[in-house]
C-alpha positions in Angstrom: -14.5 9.7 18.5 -12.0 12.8 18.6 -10.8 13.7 14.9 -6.9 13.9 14.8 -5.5 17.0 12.5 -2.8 15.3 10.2 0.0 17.5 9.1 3.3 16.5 7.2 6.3 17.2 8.9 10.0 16.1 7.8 10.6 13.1 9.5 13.9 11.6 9.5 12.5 8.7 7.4 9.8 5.7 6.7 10.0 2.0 7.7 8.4 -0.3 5.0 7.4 -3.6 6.8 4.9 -6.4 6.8 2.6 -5.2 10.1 3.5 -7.4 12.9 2.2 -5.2 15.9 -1.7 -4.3 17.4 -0.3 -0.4 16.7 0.7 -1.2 13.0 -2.5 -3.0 12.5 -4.8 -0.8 14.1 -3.1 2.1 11.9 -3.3 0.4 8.8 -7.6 -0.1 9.1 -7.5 3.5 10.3 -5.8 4.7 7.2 -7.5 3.1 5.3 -11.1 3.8 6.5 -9.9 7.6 6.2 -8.8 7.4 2.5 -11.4 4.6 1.3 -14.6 5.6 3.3 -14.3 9.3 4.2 -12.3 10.6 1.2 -13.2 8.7 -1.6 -16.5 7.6 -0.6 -15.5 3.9 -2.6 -17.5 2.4 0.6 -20.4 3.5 2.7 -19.3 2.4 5.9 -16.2 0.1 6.3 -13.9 -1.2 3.7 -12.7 -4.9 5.1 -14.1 -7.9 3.7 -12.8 -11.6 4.3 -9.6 -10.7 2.6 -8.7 -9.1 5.3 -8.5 -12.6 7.3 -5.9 -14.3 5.1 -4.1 -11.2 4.1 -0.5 -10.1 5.1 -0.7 -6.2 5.7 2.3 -4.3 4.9 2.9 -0.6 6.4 4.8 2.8 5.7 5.6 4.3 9.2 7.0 7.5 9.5 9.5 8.2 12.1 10.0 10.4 14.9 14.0 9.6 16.6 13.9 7.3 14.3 11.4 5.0 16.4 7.7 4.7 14.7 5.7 7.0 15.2 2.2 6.8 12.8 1.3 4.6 10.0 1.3 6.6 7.1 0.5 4.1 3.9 -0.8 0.6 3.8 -1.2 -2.3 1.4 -2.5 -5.8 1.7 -1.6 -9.0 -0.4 -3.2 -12.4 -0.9 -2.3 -15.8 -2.6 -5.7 -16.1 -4.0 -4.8 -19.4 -5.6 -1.5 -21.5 -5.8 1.2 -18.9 -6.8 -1.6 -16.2 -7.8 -1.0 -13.3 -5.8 -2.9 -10.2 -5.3 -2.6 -6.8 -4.0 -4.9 -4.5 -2.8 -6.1 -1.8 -0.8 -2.8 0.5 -1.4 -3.7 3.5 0.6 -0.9 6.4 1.5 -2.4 9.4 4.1 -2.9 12.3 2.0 -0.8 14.3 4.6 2.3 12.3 3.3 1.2 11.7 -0.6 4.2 14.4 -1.3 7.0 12.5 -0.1 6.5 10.6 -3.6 8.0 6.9 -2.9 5.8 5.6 0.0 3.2 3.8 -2.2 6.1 2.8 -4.8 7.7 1.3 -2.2 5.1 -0.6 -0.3 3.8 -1.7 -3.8 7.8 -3.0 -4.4 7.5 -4.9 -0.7 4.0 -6.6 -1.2 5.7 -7.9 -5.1 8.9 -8.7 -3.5 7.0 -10.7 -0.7 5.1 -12.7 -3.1 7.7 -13.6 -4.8 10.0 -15.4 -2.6 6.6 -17.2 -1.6 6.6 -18.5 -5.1 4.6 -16.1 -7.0 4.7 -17.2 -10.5 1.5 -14.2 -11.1 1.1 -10.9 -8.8 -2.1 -8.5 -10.3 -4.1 -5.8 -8.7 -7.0 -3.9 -9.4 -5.8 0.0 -9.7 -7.8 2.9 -9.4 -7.6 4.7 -12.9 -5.4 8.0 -11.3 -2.6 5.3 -10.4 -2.1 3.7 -13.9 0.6 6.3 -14.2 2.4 4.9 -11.1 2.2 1.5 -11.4 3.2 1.8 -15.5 6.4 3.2 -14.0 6.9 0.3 -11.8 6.7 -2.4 -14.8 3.3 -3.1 -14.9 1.5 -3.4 -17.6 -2.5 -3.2 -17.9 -5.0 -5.9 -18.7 -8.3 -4.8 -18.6 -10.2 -1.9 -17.5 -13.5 -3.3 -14.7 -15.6 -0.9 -12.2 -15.2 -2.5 -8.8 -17.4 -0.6 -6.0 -18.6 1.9 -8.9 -15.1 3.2 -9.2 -13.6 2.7 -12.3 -10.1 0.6 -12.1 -7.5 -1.0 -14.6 -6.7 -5.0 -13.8 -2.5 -5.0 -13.7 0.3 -7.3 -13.9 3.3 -6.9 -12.1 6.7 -7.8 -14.3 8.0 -10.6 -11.8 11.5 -10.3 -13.1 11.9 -6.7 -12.0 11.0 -7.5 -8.1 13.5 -9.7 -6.3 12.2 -12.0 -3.5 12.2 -10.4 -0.2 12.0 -13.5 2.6 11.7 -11.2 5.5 8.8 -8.5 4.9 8.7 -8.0 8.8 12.5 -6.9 8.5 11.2 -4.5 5.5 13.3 -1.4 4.4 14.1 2.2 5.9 13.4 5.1 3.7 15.0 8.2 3.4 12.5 10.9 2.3 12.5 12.5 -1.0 10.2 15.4 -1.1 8.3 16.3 -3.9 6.1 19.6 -4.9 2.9 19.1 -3.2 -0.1 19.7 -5.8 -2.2 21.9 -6.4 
């Protein structure tokens, strides 16, 4: 397997969609095998599990001529019973972690999603370094659990605050907001 080198440029912008192509798909495992297996070391091997089967993936492509050109973040959701909802696996490339809104905005697309499918509950289990983020986007925390010997807070989404999106396919198109990267 020939190792890619990743850099961040400034593209002219993200699209935030429910994965609907082999491309979009293939990127999204990719991503996440290089964030969840070689990065954080959360899993030995391979990170999917028989979530993956009944899950909707959702994706953050960056753009080149504004056509799509890698996936850059990822996400997946699941009704786990009726109108329970959960998210998971929210992974962004680390080469694009400084453009600030792409997991924000995917988590905002997999909420949205869930609730025009008539989630009346949306939780996820969030590594401990993204409490920050997801307090900012009107969660608040349940419980604190180790999942995979990583240390992770259970969260609630605040329904009200996410209006139903009936077409994730369709999704959004971002505009990039840099931030500092850190150091």
């Amino acid at each position: 397997m020939i190792e890619v080198e990743h850099r961040q440029f400034n593209c002219p912008g993200y699209y935030v969609r429910a994965a609907s192509t082999r491309f979009e798909a293939e990127g999204a495992a990719r991503l996440r095998h290089r964030v969840f297996v070689r990065e954080q070391g959360i899993f030995p091997r391979d990170d999917r599990d028989d979530i993956d089967l009944i899950a909707t993936h959702l994706v953050a492509l960056s753009t080149y001529a504004h056509e799509a050109d890698e996936v850059v973040g990822t996400v997946r959701l699941h009704e786990e019973t009726p109108r329970l909802w959960w998210g998971s696996r929210l992974a962004v490339d680390s080469d694009f972690r400084a453009v600030g809104r792409l997991g924000a905005e995917l988590i905002r697309l997999a909420v949205c999603s869930a609730n025009a499918r008539g989630c009346d509950r949306f939780l996820a289990h969030v590594q401990m370094q993204n409490v920050p983020l997801f307090r900012r986007l009107h969660w608040r925390p349940l419980e604190t659990v180790t999942i995979h010997g990583t240390e992770h807070m259970r969260m609630e989404a605040a329904l009200d605050r996410y209006p139903p999106c009936a077409d994730p396919v369709a999704g959004w198109y971002l505009r990039p907001r840099l931030r500092a990267p850190q150091r």
